[in-house]
ZAMARGU-4260 file (C-alpha; in steps of 0.2 Angstrom, whole numbers, plus 5000, padded with zeros to 4 digits):
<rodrens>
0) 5215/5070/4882 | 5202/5058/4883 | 5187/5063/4894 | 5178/5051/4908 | 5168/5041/4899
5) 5149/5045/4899 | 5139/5040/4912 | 5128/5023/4904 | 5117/5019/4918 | 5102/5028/4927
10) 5103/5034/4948 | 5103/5022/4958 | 5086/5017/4968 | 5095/5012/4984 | 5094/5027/4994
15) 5076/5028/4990 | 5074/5010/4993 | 5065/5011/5008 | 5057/5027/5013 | 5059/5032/5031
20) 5047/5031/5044 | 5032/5043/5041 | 5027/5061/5050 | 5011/5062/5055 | 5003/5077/5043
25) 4996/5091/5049 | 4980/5083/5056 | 4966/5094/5047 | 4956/5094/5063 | 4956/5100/5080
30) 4951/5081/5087 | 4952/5062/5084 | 4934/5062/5090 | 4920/5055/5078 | 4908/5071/5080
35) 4896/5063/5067 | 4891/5049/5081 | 4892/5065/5093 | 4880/5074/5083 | 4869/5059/5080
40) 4867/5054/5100 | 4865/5076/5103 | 4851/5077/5092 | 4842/5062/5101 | 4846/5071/5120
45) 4838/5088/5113 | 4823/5081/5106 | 4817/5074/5120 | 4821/5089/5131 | 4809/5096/5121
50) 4797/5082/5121 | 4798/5077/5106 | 4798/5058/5097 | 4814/5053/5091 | 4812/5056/5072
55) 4823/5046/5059 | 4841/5057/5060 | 4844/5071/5049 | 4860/5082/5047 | 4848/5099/5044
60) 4834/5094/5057 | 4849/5093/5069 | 4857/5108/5064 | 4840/5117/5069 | 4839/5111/5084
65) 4857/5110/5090 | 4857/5131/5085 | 4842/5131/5096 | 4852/5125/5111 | 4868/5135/5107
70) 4856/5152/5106 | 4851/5148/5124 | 4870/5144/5128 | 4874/5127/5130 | 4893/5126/5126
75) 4890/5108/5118 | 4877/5115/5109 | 4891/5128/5105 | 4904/5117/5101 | 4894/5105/5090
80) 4887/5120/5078 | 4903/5125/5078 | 4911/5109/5069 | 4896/5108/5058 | 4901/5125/5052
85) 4918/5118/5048 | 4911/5100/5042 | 4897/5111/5032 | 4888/5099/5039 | 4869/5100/5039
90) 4875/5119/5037 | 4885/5129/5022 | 4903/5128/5027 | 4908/5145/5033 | 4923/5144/5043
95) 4919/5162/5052 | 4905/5156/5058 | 4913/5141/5067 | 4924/5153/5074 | 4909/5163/5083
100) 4903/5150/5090 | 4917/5140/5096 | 4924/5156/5105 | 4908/5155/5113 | 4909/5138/5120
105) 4929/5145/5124 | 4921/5160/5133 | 4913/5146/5146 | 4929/5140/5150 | 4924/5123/5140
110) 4940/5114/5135 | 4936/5108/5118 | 4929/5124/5114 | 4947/5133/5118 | 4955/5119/5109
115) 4943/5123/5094 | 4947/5138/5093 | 4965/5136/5094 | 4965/5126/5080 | 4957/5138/5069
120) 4967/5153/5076 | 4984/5140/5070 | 4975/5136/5053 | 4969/5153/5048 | 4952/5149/5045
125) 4938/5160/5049 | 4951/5172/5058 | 4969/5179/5053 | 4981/5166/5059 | 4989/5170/5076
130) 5002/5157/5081 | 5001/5163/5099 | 4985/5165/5104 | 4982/5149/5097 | 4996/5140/5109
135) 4989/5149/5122 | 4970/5142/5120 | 4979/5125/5118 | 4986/5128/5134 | 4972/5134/5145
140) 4961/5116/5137 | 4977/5106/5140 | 4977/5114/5159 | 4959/5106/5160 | 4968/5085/5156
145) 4960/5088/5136 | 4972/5076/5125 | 4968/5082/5109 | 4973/5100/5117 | 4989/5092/5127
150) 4993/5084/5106 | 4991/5101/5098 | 5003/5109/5113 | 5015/5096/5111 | 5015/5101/5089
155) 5018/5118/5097 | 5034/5115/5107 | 5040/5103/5094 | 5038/5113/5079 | 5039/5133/5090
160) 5023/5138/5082 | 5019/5152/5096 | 5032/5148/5109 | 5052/5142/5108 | 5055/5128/5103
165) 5057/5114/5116 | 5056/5096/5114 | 5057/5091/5132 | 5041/5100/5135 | 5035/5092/5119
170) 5037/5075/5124 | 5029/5079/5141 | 5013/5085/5133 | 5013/5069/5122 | 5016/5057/5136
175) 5002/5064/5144 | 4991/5062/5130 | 4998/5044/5125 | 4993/5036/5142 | 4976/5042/5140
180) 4974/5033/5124 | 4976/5048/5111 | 4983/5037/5095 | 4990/5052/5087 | 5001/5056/5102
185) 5005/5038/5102 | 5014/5040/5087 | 5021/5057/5089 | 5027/5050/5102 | 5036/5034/5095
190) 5042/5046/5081 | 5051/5056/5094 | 5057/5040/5102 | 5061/5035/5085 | 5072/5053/5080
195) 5080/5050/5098 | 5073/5068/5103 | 5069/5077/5118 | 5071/5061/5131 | 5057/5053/5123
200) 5063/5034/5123 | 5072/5021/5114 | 5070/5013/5096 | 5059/5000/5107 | 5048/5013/5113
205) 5046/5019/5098 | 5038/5001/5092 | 5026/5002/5108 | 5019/5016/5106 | 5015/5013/5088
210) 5010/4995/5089 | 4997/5005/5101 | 4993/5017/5088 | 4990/5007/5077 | 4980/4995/5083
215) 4969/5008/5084 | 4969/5010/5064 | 4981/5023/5062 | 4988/5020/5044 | 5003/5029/5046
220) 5007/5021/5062 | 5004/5003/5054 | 5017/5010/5040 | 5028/5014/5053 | 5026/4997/5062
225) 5031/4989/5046 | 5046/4999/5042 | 5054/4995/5062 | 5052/4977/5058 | 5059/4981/5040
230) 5075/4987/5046 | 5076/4980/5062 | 5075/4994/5073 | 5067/4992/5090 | 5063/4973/5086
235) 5072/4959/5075 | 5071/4959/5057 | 5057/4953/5049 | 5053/4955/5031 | 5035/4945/5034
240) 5029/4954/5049 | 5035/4969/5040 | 5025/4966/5025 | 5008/4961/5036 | 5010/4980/5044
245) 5011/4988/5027 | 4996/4978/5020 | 4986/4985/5034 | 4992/5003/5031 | 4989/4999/5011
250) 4973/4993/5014 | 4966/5013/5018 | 4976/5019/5003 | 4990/5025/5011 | 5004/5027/4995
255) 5018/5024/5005 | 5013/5006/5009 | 5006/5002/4993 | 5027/5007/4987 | 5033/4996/5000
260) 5024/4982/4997 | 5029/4985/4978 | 5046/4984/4985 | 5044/4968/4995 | 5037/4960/4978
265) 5051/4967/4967 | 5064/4961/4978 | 5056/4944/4984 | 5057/4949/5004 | 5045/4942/5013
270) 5037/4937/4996 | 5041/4927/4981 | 5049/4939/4970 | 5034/4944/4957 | 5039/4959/4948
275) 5022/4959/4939 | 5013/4961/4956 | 5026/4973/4960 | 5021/4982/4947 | 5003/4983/4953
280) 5007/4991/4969 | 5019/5004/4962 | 5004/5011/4952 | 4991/5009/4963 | 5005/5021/4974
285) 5009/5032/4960 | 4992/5034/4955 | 4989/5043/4970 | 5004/5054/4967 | 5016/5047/4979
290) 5034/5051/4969 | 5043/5039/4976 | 5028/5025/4968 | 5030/5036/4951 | 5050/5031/4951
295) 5049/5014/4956 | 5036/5013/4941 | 5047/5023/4931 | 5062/5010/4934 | 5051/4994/4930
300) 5047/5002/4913 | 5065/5008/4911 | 5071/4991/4913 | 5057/4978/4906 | 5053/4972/4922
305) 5035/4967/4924 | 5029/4977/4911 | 5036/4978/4894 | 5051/4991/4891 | 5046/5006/4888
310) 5057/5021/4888 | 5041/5033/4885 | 5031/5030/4900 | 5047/5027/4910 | 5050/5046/4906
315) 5033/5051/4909 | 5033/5043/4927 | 5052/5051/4930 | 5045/5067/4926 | 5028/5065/4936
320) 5039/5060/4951 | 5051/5075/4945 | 5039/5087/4948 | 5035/5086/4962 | 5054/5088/4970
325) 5058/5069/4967 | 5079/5072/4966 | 5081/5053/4961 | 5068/5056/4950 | 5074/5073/4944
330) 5091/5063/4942 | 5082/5053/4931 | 5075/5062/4921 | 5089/5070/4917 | 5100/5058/4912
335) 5084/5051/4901 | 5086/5069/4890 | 5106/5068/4891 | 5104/5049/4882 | 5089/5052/4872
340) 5079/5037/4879 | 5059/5040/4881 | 5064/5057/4876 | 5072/5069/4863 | 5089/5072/4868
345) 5091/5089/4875 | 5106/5094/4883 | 5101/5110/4888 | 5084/5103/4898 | 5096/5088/4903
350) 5106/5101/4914 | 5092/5109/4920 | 5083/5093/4930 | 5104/5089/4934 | 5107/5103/4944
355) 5088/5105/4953 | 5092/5086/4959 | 5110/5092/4962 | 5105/5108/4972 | 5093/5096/4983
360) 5107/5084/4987 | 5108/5070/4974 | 5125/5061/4973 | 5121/5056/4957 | 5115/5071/4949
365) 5133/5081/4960 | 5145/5067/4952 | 5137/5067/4934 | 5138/5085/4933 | 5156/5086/4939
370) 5160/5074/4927 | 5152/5084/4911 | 5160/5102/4919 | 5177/5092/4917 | 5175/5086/4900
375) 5165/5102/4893 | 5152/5088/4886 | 5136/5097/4885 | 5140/5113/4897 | 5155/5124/4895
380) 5171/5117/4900 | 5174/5124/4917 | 5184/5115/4931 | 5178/5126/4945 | 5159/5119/4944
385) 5168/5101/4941 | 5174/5103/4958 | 5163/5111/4965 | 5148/5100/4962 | 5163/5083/4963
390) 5168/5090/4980 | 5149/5090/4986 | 5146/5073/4979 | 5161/5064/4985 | 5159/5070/5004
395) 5141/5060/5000 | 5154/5046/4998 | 5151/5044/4979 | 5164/5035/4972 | 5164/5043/4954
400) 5167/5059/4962 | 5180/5055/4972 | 5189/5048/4960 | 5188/5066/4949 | 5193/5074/4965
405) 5208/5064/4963 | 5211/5065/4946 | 5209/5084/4946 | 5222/5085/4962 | 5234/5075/4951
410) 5233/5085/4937 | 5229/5101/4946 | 5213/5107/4936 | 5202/5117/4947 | 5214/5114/4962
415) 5235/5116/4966 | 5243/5099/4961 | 5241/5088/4974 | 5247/5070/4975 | 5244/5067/4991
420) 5227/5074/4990 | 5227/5064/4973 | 5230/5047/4982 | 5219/5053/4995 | 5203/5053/4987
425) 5209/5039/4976 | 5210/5028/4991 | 5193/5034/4993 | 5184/5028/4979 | 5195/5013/4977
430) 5191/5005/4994 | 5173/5007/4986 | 5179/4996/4972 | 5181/5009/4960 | 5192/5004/4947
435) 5197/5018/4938 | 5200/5023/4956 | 5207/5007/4959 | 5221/5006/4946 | 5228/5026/4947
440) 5230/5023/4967 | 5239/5008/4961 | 5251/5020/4949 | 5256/5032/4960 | 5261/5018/4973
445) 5272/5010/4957 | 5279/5028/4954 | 5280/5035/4973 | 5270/5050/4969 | 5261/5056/4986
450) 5264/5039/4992 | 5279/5030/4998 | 5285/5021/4983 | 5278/4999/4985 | 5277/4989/4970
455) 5268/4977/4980 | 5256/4988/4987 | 5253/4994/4967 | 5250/4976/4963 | 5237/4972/4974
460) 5227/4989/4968 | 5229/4985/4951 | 5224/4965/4954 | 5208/4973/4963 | 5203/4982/4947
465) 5207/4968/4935 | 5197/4957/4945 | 5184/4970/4937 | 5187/4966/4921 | 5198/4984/4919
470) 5207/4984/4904 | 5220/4996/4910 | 5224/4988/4925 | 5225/4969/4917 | 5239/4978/4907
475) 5248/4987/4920 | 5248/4972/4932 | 5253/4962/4915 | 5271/4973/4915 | 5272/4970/4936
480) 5272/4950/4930 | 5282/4955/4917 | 5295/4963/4927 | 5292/4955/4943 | 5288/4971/4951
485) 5278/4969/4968 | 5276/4952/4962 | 5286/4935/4954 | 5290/4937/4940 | 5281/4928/4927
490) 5280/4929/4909 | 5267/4918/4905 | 5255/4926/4917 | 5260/4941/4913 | 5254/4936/4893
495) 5236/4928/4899 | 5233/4947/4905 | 5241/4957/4889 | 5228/4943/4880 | 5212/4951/4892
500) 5218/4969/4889 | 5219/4967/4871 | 5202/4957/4869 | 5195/4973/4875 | 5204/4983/4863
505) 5217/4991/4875 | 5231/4996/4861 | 5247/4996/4874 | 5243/4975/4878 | 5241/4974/4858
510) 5257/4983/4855 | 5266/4974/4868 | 5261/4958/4864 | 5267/4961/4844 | 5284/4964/4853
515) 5281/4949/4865 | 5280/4940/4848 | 5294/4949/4839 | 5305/4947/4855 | 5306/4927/4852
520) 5310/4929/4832 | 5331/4922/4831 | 5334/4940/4824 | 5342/4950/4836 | 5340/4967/4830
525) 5323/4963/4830 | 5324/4957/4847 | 5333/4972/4851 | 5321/4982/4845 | 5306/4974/4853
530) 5313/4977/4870 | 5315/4996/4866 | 5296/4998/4860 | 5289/4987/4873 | 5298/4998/4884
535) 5290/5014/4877 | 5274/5006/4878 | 5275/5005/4896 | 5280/5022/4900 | 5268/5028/4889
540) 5254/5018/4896 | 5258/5026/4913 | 5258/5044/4907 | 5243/5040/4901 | 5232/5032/4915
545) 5243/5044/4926 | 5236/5060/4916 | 5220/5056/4908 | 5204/5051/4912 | 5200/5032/4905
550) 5195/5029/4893 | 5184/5014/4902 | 5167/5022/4908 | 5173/5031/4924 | 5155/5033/4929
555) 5147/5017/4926 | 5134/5018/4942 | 5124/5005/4950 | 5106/5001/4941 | 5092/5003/4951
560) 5092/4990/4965
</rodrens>
């Protein structure tokens, strides 16, 4: 039997083309406020209450005096010490000791103080972690109108950290922050608007609130900005705007931009299309560890494109990128050990990144290892795990895997035979231009198997795959010429596709044209003969395609975009 060809191309890019909008991280701070400015303008108020000459500002004179004023119980006093403890500013950092004093401040009802200490209940830090005590000190500052407390409530109800979870409530608490100015409710805010939840708005509130965000400086909000006008969500498309947004968001480091700027280059939107400048931005992303930056480097080095080829440091980026969950990556990598390129080939390690990028969802990574369980090339031969890991990655509408499901209906590995279930997931992959997909549909509606029998019907399927250049099916719709099956007949059309098929060495076009030839000698036994063979021929070529894989590559994939 001859096996689906192996797979000759890496995964594909596309999916990871262009990452989706950005989460806000979990903010390492209990507040947007600048306490340093704070701290600066404290120190000035408590000097002169003690009646003393402001002296040039110093972190360790101001943590004197500001401990001075927290002993005598002054809950800003209290509050500030507390942060310095956290900052280790003017201070050693010793989060239990920001926690004594910020329950202090919390003590006297102060709002920032509760909010404080909430935060570092949440964290851990300086105190076991208790998820609901610390919602219920966000709640008593966010009681009292304090943003940052109303933010972290609104985290609480969205993620149910110390209460059920509730995105109504979520969005209530945000709003109120938002309308106050808080720019990380802002975008929490257009993020719920943006994942359609708890009532929050519409793909054009979602732009609002972080065109608001981000005018205030908020990277990932500047991100986000770009990526609605990249896709055209909430506002036209609009690959220059698009790009100005994610300059500004690159423009503090954040990796993500610095990709899709990268992208922007590769692909010339928005831009001329520079792939060396492309290059730039991937590294400056991947540099910073960003895995999807450490793939799109990987790809240019893969593929020549802005740097020299190099299949050693596209392996090293692969696996950078790989390591850190990357599927595509892992995908990648994988096929990279499976070939040989940048790496020794190693089958065994080859499967191993396959099925950690098959078990976190790749298409590519599913099909590919459907396709080596079905032809036992470097696993065991074992048609459960080719359906299995086909099944999941054709109901990602993979094309290749659709048409094993087919092929393995037809034939009954793994499964019953099937051919209506055969033709179903042909017509699957083939209206995806499949062609291997493509020219077996195109059989079973020659020979009536799970279909209602229509020549016509089989002649456009195998026209659409010899449009592709698919030897098979430039020979099979050579005999409906031939035959005038589905079609006029006509012989010498029927000849200019034989010639295709055999330039690409397809045996049954070579044989038939011999008997073509042999056909038209004045010798009638010959003639007779001829007939007889060319006959053969064509059966034979349809239990072949019909029971075998082709011996085309069945899994020829889509570079990366």
């Amino acid at each position: 039997m001859n096996p689906v060809a192996a797979s000759n191309q890496v995964s594909s890019e596309t999916d990871a083309r262009r990452p989706q909008a950005l989460e806000l991280a979990q903010p390492t701070s209990a507040t947007t406020s600048e306490l340093d400015q704070i701290v600066q303008a404290y120190f000035v108020k408590i000097s002169h209450l003690y009646g003393e000459e402001a002296t040039p500002y110093s972190k360790e004179v101001a943590a004197r005096c500001i401990r001075s004023a927290a002993e005598q119980h002054l809950v800003r006093a209290q509050l500030i010490l507390g942060w310095m403890y956290v900052q280790g500013h003017g201070v050693a950092q010793n989060d239990r000791e920001a926690v004594r004093w910020f329950d202090q401040a919390a003590d006297q009802n102060f709002a920032a103080g509760q909010n404080w200490l909430g935060f570092m209940y949440l964290q851990g830090r300086g105190i076991t972690q208790d998820n609901d005590r610390a919602f219920q000190l966000f709640e008593k500052a966010a009681e009292q109108g304090h943003t940052d407390a109303q933010f972290n409530l609104a985290r609480c109800y969205r993620r149910g950290v110390g209460v059920f979870q509730d995105d109504a409530r979520s969005v209530h608490f945000l709003r109120l922050a938002a309308e106050q100015g808080h720019h990380w409710a802002q975008f929490d805010l257009g993020w719920m608007c943006f994942k359609g939840r708890g009532g929050a708005g519409t793909d054009s509130d979602a732009v609002d609130w972080y065109r608001r965000s981000a005018a205030k400086g908020l990277a990932a909000a500047q991100f986000n900005l770009g990526y609605m006008y990249d896709v055209g969500r909430g506002v036209d498309q609009d690959p220059l705007e698009a790009l100005a947004w994610y300059r500004k968001a690159a423009e503090q480091n954040l990796a993500e931009a610095q990709r899709s700027i990268g992208l922007s280059y590769r692909d010339g939107q928005g831009v001329p299309r520079d792939d060396s400048i492309a290059v730039e931005w991937f590294r400056k992303s991947a540099q910073q560890g960003h895995w999807l930056g450490q793939g799109s480097l990987a790809a240019m080095y893969l593929h020549g494109r802005g740097v020299p080829q190099d299949d050693r440091k596209a392996a090293t980026w692969f696996r950078a990128a790989a390591q850190q969950g990357g599927t595509w990556a892992q995908a990648n990598l994988g096929w990279m050990y499976l070939t040989g390129r940048g790496v020794p080939k190693d089958d065994a390690i080859a499967i191993r990144w396959l099925r950690q990028a098959a078990v976190h969802g790749s298409p590519w990574a599913q099909a590919e290892l459907g396709r080596l369980y079905y032809n036992g090339q470097s696993v065991p031969q074992d048609d459960a795990e080719a359906l299995r890991w086909s099944r999941q990655a054709a109901e990602q509408d993979k094309p290749l895997a659709q048409y094993m499901l087919g092929l393995m209906h037809f034939n009954g590995r793994g499964v019953k035979a099937d051919n209506r279930q055969a033709a179903k997931w042909y017509r699957k992959a083939a209206e995806q231009d499949f062609p291997d997909a493509q020219n077996n549909l195109g059989m079973l509606y020659q020979k009536g198997l799970g279909v209602t029998q229509n020549h016509a019907t089989a002649v456009h399927w195998y026209r659409k795959a010899a449009e592709q250049q698919f030897p098979v099916s430039q020979a099979n719709l050579g005999f409906m010429y031939l035959h005038g099956n589905g079609i006029k007949a006509d012989e010498e059309q029927a000849v200019a596709l034989f010639q295709r098929a055999a330039e690409a060495g397809e045996q049954e076009a070579i044989t038939v044209l011999a008997q073509l030839d042999r056909m038209r000698s004045p010798n009638r036994s010959h003639r007779f003969l001829s007939i007889i063979i060319m006959v053969a021929a064509s059966l034979g070529l349809l239990l072949m395609i019909l029971r075998n894989a082709p011996r085309q590559n069945a899994s020829t994939l889509s570079s990366v975009s």
